[in-house]
N, C-alpha and C positions, 0 to 999 in steps of 0.2 A: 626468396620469399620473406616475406616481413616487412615489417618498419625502418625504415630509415630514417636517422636523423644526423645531418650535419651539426659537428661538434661546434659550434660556433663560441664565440666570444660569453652570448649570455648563458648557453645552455651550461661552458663548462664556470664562469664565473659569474653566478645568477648575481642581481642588483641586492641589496641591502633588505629590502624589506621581503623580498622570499627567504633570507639567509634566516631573518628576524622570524618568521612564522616558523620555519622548519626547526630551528632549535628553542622555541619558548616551550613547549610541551613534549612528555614519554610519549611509549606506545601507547595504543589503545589501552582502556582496562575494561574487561569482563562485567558486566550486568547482570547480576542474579535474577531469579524468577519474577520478585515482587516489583524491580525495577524495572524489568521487560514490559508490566502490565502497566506500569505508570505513564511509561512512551505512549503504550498503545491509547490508554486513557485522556492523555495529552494533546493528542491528535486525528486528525477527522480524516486522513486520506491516507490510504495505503496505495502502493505499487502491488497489484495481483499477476502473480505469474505461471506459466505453466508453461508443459513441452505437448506438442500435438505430433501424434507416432506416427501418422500417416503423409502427412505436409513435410515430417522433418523439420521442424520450423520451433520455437520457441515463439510467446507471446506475453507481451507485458504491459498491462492498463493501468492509469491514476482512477482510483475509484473510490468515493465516501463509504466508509463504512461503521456499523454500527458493532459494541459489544454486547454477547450476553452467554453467559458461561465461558464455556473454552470455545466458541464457535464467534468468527467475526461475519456479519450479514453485511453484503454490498449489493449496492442498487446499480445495476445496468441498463439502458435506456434501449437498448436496441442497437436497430440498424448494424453498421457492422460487426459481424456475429462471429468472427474470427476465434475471436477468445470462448465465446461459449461452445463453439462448436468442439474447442480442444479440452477445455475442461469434460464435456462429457464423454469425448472418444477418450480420456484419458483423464480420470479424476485423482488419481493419486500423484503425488510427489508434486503438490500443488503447493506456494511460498506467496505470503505478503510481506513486503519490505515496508516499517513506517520509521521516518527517523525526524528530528526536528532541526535541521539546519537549515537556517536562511539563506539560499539562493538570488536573494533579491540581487539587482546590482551592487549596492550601495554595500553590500554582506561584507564582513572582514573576514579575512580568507582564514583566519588564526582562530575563529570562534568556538566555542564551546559545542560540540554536538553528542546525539544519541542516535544509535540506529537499531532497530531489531528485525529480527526476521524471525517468521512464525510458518511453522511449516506443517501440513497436515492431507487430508484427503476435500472433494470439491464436491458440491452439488447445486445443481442446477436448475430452478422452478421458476414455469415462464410464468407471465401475471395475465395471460388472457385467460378471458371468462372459459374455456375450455380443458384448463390443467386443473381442476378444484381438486383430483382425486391425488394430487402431489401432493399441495399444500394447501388447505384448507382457506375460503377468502380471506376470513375474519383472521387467520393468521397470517395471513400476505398482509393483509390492512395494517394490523398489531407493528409487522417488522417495519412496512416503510413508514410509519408515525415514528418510532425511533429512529430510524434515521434521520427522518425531518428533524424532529426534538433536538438528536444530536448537534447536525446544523448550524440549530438557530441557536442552542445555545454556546457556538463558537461565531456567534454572527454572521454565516457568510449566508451568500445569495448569490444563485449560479442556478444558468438553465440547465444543468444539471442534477438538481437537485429534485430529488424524489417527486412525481406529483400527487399532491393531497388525494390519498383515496377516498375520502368523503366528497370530493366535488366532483373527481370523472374515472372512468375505470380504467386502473393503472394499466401501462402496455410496460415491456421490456423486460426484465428478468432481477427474481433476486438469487444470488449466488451463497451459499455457505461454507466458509472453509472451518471444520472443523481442524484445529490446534494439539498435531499429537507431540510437535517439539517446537520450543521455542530458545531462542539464547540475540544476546545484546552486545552491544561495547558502545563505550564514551570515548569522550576525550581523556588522554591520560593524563596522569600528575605535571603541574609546571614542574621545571627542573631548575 
């Protein structure tokens, strides 16, 4: 059982430029509270995860989200409902992952990055005209206007993104993880 890997030539004498990334920087270093919130400020998408206890199954979405106190609001559009179904059979020990590393291709693997994880309890309010006694419209409206706002003002433009409740009535779901811990790490000291 496991992994195997043959010890080959590169694995045991990697090339120069992985040799070069793995010794320019320490360990990780630790991220206090205020710099946890900067990540999170920093950026528009988290990783929302949860365990669903009757699937046995773990589940993990990219989803926009907005801030407002210690509670992060995400817009879910529907359709596959996998993840909402397990956040509600199971709203606690619910974790969003947001970090700033560039993935692109083009990334240098050696880059500076942040990561946090923010971990708390989950709730779940659908946006059809029939949940008002959950969350109130004018407060369903209120949250996905911030998240649109959010958004736009990191420019992007994705059919995922919130639709304007002033022109049609929202469908899909907003989720709230409220924030009972949070903790970070960066990239460590060059050496």
């Amino acid at each position: 059982p496991g992994l195997l890997l043959s010890a080959g030539p590169r694995l045991v004498h990697p090339t120069w430029p992985v040799v070069a990334v793995l010794h320019s920087r320490g360990r990780p270093v630790r991220l206090d509270l205020p710099a946890c919130w900067e990540v999170l400020r920093a950026r528009p998408l988290a990783h929302l995860g949860c365990y669903h206890p009757a699937r046995e199954r773990t589940y993990c979405l990219p989803l926009w989200f907005a801030i407002e106190g210690r509670d992060l609001w995400f817009y879910h559009p529907g359709g596959g409902q996998a993840l909402v179904e397990a956040l509600r059979e199971h709203p606690h020990g619910v974790c969003a992952q947001v970090d700033d590393l560039d993935c692109s291709p083009a990334a240098d693997p050696g880059q500076p990055w942040r990561s946090v994880v923010a971990e708390g309890s989950a709730a779940v309010f659908a946006l059809d005209a029939g949940s008002d006694a959950e969350l109130p419209p004018a407060r369903r409206h209120e949250i996905l206007r911030a998240i649109r706002h959010r958004l736009h003002d990191f420019a992007i433009e994705s059919m995922f993104v919130p639709p304007d409740p002033d022109l049609a009535p929202p469908t899909g779901f907003l989720l709230r993880l409220r924030i009972q811990v949070m903790g970070g790490q960066a990239t460590g000291n060059t050496l």
